[in-house]
C-alpha positions in Angstrom: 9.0 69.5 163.6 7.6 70.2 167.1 3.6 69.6 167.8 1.0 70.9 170.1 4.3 72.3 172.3 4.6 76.2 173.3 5.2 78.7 170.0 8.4 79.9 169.8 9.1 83.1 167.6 12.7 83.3 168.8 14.9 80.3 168.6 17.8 79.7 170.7 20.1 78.4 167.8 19.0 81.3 165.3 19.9 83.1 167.9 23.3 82.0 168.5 24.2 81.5 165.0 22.8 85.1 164.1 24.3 86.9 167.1 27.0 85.8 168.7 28.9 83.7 166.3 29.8 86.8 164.1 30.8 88.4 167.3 33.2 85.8 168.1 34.3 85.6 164.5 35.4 89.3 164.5 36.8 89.3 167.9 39.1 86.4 167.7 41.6 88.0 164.8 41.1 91.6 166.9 42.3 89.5 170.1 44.7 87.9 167.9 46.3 91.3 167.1 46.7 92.4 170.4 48.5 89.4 171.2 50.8 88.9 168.5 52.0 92.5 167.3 54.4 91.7 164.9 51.1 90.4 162.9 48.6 93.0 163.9 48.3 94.5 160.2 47.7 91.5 159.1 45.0 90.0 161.9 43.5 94.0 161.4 42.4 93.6 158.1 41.3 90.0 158.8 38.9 91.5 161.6 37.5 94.2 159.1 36.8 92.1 156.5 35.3 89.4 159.0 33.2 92.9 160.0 31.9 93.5 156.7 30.8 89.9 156.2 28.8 90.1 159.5 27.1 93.6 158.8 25.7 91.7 155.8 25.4 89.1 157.7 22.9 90.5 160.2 21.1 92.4 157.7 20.5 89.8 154.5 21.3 86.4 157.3 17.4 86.1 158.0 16.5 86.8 155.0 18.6 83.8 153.1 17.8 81.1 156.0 14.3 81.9 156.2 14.2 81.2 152.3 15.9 77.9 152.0 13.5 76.3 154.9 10.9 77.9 153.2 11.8 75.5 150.2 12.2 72.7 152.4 9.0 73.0 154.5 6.5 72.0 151.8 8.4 68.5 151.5 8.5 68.0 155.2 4.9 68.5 155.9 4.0 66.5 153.0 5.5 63.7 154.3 4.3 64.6 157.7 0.4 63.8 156.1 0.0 67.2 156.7 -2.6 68.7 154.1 -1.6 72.5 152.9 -4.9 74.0 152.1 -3.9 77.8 152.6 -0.1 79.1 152.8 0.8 82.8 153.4 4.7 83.8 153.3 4.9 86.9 154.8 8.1 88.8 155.2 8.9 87.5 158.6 7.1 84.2 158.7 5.2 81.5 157.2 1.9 79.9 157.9 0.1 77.2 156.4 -3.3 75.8 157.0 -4.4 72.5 157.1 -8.5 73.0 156.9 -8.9 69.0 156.9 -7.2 68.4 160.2 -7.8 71.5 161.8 -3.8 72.5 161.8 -1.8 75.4 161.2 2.0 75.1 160.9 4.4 77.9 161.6 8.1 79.3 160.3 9.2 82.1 162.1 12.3 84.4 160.7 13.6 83.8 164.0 13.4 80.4 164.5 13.4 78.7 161.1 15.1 75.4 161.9 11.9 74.0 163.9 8.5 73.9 162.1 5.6 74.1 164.3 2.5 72.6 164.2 -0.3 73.7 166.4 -4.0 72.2 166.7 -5.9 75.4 165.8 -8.2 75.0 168.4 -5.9 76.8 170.5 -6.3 80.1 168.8 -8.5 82.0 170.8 -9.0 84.9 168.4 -7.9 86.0 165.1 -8.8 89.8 163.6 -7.4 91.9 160.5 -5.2 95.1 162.0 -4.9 97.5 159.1 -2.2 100.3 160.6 -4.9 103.0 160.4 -3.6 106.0 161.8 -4.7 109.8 161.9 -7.3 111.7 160.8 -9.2 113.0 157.8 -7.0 113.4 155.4 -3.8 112.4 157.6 -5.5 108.6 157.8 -3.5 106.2 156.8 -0.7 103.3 157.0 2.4 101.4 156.3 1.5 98.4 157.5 -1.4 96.1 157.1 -1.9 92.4 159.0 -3.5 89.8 160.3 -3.2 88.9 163.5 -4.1 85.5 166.0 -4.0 84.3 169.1 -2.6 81.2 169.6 -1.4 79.5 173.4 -1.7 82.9 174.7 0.7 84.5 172.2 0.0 87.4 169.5 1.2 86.5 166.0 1.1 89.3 163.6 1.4 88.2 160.3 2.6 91.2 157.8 0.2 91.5 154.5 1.3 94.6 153.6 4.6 96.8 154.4 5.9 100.3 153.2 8.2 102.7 154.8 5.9 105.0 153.8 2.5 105.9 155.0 -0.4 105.3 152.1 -3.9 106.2 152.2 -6.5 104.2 153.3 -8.3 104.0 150.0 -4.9 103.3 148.4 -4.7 100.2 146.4 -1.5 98.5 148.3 -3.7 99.3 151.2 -6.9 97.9 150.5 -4.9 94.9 148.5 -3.2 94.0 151.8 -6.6 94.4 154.2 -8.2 91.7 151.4 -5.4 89.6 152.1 -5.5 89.5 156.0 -9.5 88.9 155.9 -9.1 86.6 153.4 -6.4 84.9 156.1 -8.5 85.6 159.2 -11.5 83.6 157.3 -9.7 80.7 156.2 -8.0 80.3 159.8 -11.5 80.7 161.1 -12.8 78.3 159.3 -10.1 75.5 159.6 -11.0 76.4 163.5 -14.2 74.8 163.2 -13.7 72.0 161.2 -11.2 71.0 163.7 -13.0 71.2 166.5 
């Protein structure tokens, strides 16, 4: 767990282990062909099943990672005396508020091997951003969130996500804008009493 440092949304081991290990994995049994003919069908099919496993890979990777320290981030701040008065998973990240201490904890999907813990009187604004977009009967949106300021850096923290545009009087829509003020009032609140 890191506290009080900068907020990272990107980790430089996710990074790595998402990226550019797949990368290598695939090109070593491609290089391996090319070097050792009399084996290439074999090292070929090696290469395209190692592709397949990465495709996946980069799409569902995240996705798994993010869960399991998701699981395991409720022990560690417990032990950490860290009070969990509010949590939000999100599809991207996690945040939980610790109104008695004035604390807010992070996960990103990017960087889920270090938890961060940041005094909340750094944020220096928090606001609900519903997506609106359009016109008349045109307005609407696919994605509704709540979004802060902490250290200088946006986080935007996803309530609501379609691939689709809904209405504004939609229920998803209004369901997810509840959420985020609901979100921006809690982290608000756990402002001042930490201050």
């Amino acid at each position: 767990m890191q506290y009080n440092q900068k907020i990272k949304k990107v980790g430089g081991a996710f990074l790595l282990l998402y990226l550019i290990v797949p990368i290598v994995v695939v090109a070593v049994p491609v290089i391996l062909s090319l070097l050792l003919p009399e084996m290439e069908g074999t090292f070929a099919g090696c290469a395209a099943l190692l592709a397949i496993i990465s495709f996946f890979w980069w799409i569902l990777g995240w996705k798994l990672v993010l869960g399991i320290k998701r699981k395991s981030m409720a022990k560690k701040l417990d032990e950490a005396g860290f009070v969990r008065n509010h949590t939000f998973n999100s599809d991207t990240s996690t945040i939980v508020i610790d109104a008695q201490h004035g604390d807010m904890a992070l996960l990103f999907c990017f960087n889920p091997f270090v938890i961060q813990i940041a005094s909340m009187k750094k944020i220096t604004r928090a606001w609900v951003d519903d997506g609106a977009h359009g016109s008349g009967f045109m307005r609407g949106s696919s994605c509704v969130r709540f979004c802060f300021e902490l250290d200088g850096i946006v986080i935007k923290v996803n309530t609501f996500t379609s691939n689709k545009r809904w209405r504004m009087d939609s229920n998803y829509i209004l369901t997810g804008i509840s959420k985020a003020d609901m979100m921006v009032n809690e982290i608000n609140k756990a402002k001042q009493a930490g201050q």
